[in-house]
N, C-alpha and C positions, 0 to 999 in steps of 0.2 A: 758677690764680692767677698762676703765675710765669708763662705761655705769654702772657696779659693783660696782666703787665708790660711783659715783651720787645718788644709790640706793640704797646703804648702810647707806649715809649720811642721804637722806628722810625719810629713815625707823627710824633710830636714833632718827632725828625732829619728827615723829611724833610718838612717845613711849611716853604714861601717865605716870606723876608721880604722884603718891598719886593724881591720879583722876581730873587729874590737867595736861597743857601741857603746855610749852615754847615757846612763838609766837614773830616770826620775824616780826615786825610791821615796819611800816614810819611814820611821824610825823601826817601825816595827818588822820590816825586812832586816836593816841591821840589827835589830835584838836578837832575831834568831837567829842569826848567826853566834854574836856573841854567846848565845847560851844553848847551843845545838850540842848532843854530845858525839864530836868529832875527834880524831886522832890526827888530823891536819891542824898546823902549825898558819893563824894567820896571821899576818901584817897587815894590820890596817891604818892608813894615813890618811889625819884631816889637812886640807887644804885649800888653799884656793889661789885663780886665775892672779888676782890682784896682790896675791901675799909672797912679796920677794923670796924671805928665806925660804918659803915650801916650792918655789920655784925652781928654786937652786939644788932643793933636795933632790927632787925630781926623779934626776938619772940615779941617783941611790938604788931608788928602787926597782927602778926599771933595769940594771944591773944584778940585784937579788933574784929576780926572777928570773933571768937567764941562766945564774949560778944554780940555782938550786930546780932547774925545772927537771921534773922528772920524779921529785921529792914530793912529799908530802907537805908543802908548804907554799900558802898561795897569799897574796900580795892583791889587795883590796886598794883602789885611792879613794877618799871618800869628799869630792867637792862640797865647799863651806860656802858656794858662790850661790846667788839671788835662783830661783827657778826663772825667773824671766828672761836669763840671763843664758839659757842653755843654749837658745840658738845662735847669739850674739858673739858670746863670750867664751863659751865651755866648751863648743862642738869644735870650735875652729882651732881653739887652745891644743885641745888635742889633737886634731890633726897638725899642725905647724909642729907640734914636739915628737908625733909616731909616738905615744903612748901607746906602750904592748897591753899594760896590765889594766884589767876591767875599770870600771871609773864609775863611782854613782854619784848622782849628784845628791845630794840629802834636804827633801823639800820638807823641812821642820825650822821654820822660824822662830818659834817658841823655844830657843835652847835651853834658859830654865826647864824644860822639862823632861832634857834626856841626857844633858851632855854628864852629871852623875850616874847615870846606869852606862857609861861607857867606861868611866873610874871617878871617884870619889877624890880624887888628886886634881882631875882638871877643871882651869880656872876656865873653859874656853877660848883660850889665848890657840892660833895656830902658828905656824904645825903643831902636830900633835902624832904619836903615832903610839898604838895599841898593839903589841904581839901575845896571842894566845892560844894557848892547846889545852883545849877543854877535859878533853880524855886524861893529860896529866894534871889536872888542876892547876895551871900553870898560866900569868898573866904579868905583863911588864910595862910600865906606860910612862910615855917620854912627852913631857913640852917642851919641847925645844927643836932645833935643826939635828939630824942623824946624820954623821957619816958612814960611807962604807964601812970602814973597820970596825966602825962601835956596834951599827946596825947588824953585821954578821957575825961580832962576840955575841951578843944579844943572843941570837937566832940560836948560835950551837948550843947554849943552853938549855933549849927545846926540845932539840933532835936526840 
């Protein structure tokens, strides 16, 4: 029965949505990101299932990436929601909204101990969102809710 669990649960994690999957990450996938040296421009947004204004943001981003695909600039969501929570909460969350843009969930409950190497600005309050091009030395970070237009002023600053 438990081996039926386990396997049931996998199969769940590993079902596409909209061509797109929900990944169990550790901080140390998102560092290298952060500190890869890359000439792509990212957007990376913390959020989560249960937090209205990152809710609401949402479509923001999922409109950025339509705008800009083909560009050098890729649009990261980075779930603030429970790991226990992925099959329940997050797998389905995203399907219901057709989230285009990749989605990790971030299995680091200890936030004291990274959410400083993401910016020394944030208090961990969400949303949250990080835009940055390593290759130009260039990093901008917002806690608060983004709109369209502020989010794409933003952006051309980059390009």
């Amino acid at each position: 029965m438990k081996t039926l669990f386990v396997v049931s649960v996998l199969f769940i994690m590993s079902i596409k949505t909209n061509a797109q999957r929900v990944e169990l990450v550790q901080f140390g996938r998102l560092q290298q990101l952060l500190t890869q040296p890359s000439d792509t421009t990212y957007i990376i947004n913390f959020w989560a299932t249960w937090c209205k204004p990152c809710v609401v943001e949402l479509p923001v981003f999922e409109q950025i990436n339509q705008q800009y695909a083909g560009q050098k600039v890729r649009v990261l969501l980075v779930s603030m929601d429970f790991a226990k929570d992925m099959v329940t909460r997050v797998l389905p969350f995203v399907a219901r909204w057709q989230i285009a843009n990749p989605v990790w969930l971030l299995n680091e409950p200890d936030y004291d101990s990274w959410i400083n190497k993401v910016s020394q600005r944030w208090s961990g309050a969400i949303p949250a969102t990080l835009i940055l091009n390593n290759k130009k030395r260039k990093r901008i970070f917002f806690e608060q809710p983004l709109e369209f237009n502020q989010l794409e002023k933003e952006l051309r600053d980059f390009l």
